[in-house]
N, C-alpha and C positions, 0 to 999 in steps of 0.2 A: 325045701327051698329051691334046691336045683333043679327040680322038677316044674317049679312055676318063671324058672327063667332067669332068679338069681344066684350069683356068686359072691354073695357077701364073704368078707374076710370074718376069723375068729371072734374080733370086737363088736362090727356087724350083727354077728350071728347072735352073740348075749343081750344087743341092745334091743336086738327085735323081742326075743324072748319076754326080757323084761317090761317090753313095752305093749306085750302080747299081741303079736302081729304073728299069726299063727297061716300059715299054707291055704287055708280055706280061705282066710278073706284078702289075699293077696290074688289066690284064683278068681275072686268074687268081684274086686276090683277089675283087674284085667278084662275079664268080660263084655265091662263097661268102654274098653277100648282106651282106657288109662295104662300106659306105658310108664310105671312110677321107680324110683329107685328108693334104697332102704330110707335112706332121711325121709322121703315126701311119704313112705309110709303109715312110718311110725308119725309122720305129723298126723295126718288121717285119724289115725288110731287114736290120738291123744286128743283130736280136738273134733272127735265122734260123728266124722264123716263116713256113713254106711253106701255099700251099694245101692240102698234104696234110698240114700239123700241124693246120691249122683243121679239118679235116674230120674225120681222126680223134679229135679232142677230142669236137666234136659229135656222133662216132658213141658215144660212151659217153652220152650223152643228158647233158651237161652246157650250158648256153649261156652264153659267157661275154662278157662286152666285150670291148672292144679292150685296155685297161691288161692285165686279168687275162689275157689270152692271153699277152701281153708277159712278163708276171709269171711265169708258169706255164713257157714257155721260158728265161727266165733260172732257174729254183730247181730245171728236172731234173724238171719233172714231166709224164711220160710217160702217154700215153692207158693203156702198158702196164699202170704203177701205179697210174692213176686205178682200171682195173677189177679190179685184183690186192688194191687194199684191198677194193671193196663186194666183193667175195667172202669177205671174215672177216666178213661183216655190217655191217659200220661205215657210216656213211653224212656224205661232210663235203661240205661246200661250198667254195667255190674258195679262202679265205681261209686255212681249215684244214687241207684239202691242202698248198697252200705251205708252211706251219706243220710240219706230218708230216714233209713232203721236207728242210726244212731242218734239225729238228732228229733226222732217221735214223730214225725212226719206221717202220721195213719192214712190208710185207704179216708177215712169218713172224712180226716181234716182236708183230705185235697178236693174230695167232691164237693163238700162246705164251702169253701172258698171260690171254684170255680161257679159253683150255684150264685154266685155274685155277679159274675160275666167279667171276672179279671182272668184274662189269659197270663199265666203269670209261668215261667222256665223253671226249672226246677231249681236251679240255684234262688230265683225268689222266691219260692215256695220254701225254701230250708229257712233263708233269712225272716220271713214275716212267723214261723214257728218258733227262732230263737228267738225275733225281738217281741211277742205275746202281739201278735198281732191274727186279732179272734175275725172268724164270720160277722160274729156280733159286731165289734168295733167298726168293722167298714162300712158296713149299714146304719151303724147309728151317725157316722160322722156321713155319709153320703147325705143321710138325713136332714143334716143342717144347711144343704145346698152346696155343699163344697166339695169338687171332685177330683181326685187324687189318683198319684200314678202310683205304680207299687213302691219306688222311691221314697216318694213324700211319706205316705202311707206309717213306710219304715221310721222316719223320720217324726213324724210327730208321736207316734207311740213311744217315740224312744225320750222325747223332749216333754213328752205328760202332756199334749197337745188333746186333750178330751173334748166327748160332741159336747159335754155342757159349759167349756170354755169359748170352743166355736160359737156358740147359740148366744151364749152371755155379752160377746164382744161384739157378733151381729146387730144385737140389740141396740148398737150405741149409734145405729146406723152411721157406724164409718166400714169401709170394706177395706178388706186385707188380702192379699193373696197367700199361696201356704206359706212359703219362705219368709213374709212376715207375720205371718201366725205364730210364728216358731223363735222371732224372732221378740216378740212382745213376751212369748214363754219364758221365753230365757232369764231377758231382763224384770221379772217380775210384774209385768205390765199387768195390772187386773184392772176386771171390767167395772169395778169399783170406782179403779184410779181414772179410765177414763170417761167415767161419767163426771167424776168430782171434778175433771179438768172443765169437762163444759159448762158445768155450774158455774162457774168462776171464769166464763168468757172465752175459753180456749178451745174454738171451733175447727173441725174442720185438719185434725192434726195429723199428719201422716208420723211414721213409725220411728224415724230416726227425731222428729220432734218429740214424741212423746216418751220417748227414753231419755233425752236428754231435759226435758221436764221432770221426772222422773229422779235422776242422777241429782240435778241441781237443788232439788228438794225445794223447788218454788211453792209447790200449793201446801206445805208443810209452814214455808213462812208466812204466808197469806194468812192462814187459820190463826198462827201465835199474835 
């Protein structure tokens, strides 16, 4: 151990032992031009960062510390994917990788999604993977003529705002914009209800009307 440059004390000396951090891969590391001490060793060691993970990490032209190598080994993140994402173009830093790998963010989902033509940051790219916001969904709701920012987007996936409630409530030829698409969701507004409203003379009804038609349970008495 004095030979590769430390002077661990007695307790040191047991912890390495047992944490097998052996002369060779303390040389093996240094190499690499990692100047480590016993703790960040044995971290290595325990959390199976080799010479050949450092190395391939730095062959993608990324430099990382020592935490964030740590980091990068425990969250799965592979030199493979490091280079599988900048190939959709994307370009993150070490923080946001971990971020991607932990929340399933794949190479395929980001070219998926940019194959849309939504330029979207990586912070929206994590949120539209945690709130199930598919390739699919944005094309079938683009579909019904309605075009949304990654915001809304967010937002109506999260409110159950689907293309075949868009298309159903188009149908009643009143237009809504998203904010009240979302808002008709909410309140139960179905495109049911607003047909049955216009059977019954009620034309022409913007959104805070037809929730409070709605609420009041008028076309409910109409019928009895």
């Amino acid at each position: 151990l004095r030979d590769a440059g430390l002077t661990p004390d007695g307790e040191e000396v047991i912890a390495m032992k047992i944490h097998g951090v052996e002369p060779e891969f303390i040389a093996q590391v240094r190499a690499k031009g990692l100047e480590l001490d016993t703790e960040e060793l044995i971290a290595f060691k325990n959390h199976g960062v080799t010479p050949e993970y450092i190395q391939q990490v730095r062959d993608t032209g990324l430099e990382l510390d020592t935490e964030e190598i740590v980091a990068f080994k425990n969250h799965g993140v592979t030199p493979e994917y490091i280079q599988q994402v900048r190939d959709t173009g994307v370009q993150l830093d070490a923080e946001e990788l971990i971020a991607f790998k932990n929340h399933g963010v794949t190479p395929e989902y980001i070219r998926q999604v940019r194959d849309t033509d939504l330029e979207l940051d990586a912070e929206e790219l994590i949120a539209f993977k945690n709130h199930g916001v598919t390739p699919e969904y944005i094309q079938q709701v683009r579909a019904t003529g309605v075009e949304l920012d990654a915001e809304e987007l967010i937002a109506f996936k999260n409110h159950g705002v689907t293309p075949e409630y868009i298309q159903q409530v188009r149908a009643t030829d009143l237009e809504f914009d998203a904010e009240e698409l979302i808002a008709l969701k909410n309140h139960g507004i179905t495109p049911e209800f607003i047909k049955d409203a216009q059977s019954h003379g009620f034309k022409d009804l913007d959104v805070e009307q037809l929730i409070d038609l709605e609420n009041a349970d008028v076309l409910g008495g109409m019928q009895r």
